[in-house]
C-alpha positions in Angstrom: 9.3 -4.5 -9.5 8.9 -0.7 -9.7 11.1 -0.6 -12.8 8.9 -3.2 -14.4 8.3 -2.9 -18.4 6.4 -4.8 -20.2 7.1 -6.8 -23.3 5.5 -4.7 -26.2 4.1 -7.8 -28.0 2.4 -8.9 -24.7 0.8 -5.5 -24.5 -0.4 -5.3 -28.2 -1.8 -8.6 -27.3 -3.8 -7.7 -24.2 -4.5 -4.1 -25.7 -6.0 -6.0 -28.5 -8.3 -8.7 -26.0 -9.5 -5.3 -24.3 -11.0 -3.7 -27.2 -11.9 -6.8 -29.1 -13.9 -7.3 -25.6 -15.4 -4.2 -26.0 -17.4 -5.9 -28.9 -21.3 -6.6 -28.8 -21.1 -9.8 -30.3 -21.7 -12.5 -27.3 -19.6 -15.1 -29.5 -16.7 -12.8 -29.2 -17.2 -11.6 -26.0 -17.2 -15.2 -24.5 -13.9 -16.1 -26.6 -12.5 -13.1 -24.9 -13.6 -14.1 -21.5 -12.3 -17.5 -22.0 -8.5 -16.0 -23.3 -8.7 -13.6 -20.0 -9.1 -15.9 -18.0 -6.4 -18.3 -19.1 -4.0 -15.3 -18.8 -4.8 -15.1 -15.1 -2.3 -18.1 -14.4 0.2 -15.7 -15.2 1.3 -13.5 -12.4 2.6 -10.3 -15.0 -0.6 -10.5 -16.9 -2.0 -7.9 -13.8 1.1 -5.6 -14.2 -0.3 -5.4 -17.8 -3.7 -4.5 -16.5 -2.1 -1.9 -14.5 0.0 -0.7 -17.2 -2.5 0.0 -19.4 -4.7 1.4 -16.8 -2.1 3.5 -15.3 0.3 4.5 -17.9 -1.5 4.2 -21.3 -2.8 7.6 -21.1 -3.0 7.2 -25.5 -5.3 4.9 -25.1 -9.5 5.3 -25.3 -10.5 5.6 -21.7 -13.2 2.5 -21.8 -10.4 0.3 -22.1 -7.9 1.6 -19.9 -10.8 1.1 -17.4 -11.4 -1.8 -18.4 -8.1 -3.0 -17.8 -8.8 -1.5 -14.3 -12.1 -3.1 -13.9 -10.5 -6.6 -15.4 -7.7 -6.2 -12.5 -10.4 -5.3 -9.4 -11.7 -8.9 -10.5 -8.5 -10.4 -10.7 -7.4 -9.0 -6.9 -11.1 -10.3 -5.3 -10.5 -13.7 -6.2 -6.7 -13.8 -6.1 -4.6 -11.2 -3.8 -3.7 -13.9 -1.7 -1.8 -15.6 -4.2 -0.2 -12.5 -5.9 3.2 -12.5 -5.5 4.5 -9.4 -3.0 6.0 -7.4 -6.0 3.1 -7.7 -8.0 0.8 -6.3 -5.6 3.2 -3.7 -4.6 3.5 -2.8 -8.2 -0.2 -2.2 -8.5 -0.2 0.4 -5.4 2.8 2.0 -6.6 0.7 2.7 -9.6 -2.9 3.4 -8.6 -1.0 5.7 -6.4 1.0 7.2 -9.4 -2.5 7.7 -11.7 -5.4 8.8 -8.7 -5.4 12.3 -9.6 -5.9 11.2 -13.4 -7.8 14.2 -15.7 -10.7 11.4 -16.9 -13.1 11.0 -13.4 -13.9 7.4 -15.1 -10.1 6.4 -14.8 -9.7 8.0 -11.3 -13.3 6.1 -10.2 -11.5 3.1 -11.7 -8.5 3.7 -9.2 -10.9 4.1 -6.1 -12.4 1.0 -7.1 -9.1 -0.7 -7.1 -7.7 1.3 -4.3 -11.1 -0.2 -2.1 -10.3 -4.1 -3.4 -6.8 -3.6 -1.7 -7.8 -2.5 1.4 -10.6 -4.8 1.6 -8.9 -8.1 0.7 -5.1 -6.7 2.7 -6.6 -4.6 5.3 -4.6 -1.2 5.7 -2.2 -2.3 7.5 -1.1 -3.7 4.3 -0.6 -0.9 2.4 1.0 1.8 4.7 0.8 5.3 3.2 -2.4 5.1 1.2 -4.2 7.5 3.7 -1.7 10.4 3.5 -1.8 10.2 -0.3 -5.5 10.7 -0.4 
């Protein structure tokens, strides 16, 4: 999983679901919501989250934390059920992007970084304290 890549339509698609989110139209935003949220049955769809978060450094900052902020959501309701590469793929990463230049991106990733430890204990994630 630490090689993982994703699939450049999917990421188009859930770049474009993050800014159309963005949106102050309520309409929209619920549509949005609603298209989120049927992407959560799909275990990659939080490897995009990180993606974007972690390695989209192009992209606006409001929705690379979004992304993040979309993913903290994602791991309080279901880190139980996310497969072990997935959630290792999402430590490798915060990991990779805490010492991010934008303070909203790196807040993001302490955010993230607290869901972990709080839903896995840290005895689930060996290392994080000698990174910070």
């Amino acid at each position: 999983m630490a090689n993982w890549q994703p699939d450049n339509n999917s990421l188009m698609q859930v770049i474009q679901l993050l800014k159309e989110s963005q949106f102050p139209c309520n309409e929209t935003q619920r549509a949005i919501q609603q298209k989120l949220e049927s992407l959560n049955q799909y275990h990659d769809f939080n490897n995009y989250l990180i993606y974007v978060l972690s390695k989209l450094t192009t992209e606006d900052e409001p929705t690379r934390s979004l992304a993040g902020l979309i993913l903290k959501n994602n791991l309080r309701v279901f880190y139980h059920n996310f497969p072990p590469e997935v959630k290792s793929f999402i430590k490798q990463q915060c990991l990779a992007c805490i010492g991010d230049p934008s303070s909203l991106i790196r807040a993001t990733v302490g955010i993230l970084c607290t869901t972990i430890v709080t839903k896995g204990g840290l005895q689930d994630w060996p290392g994080l304290l000698e990174h910070l």
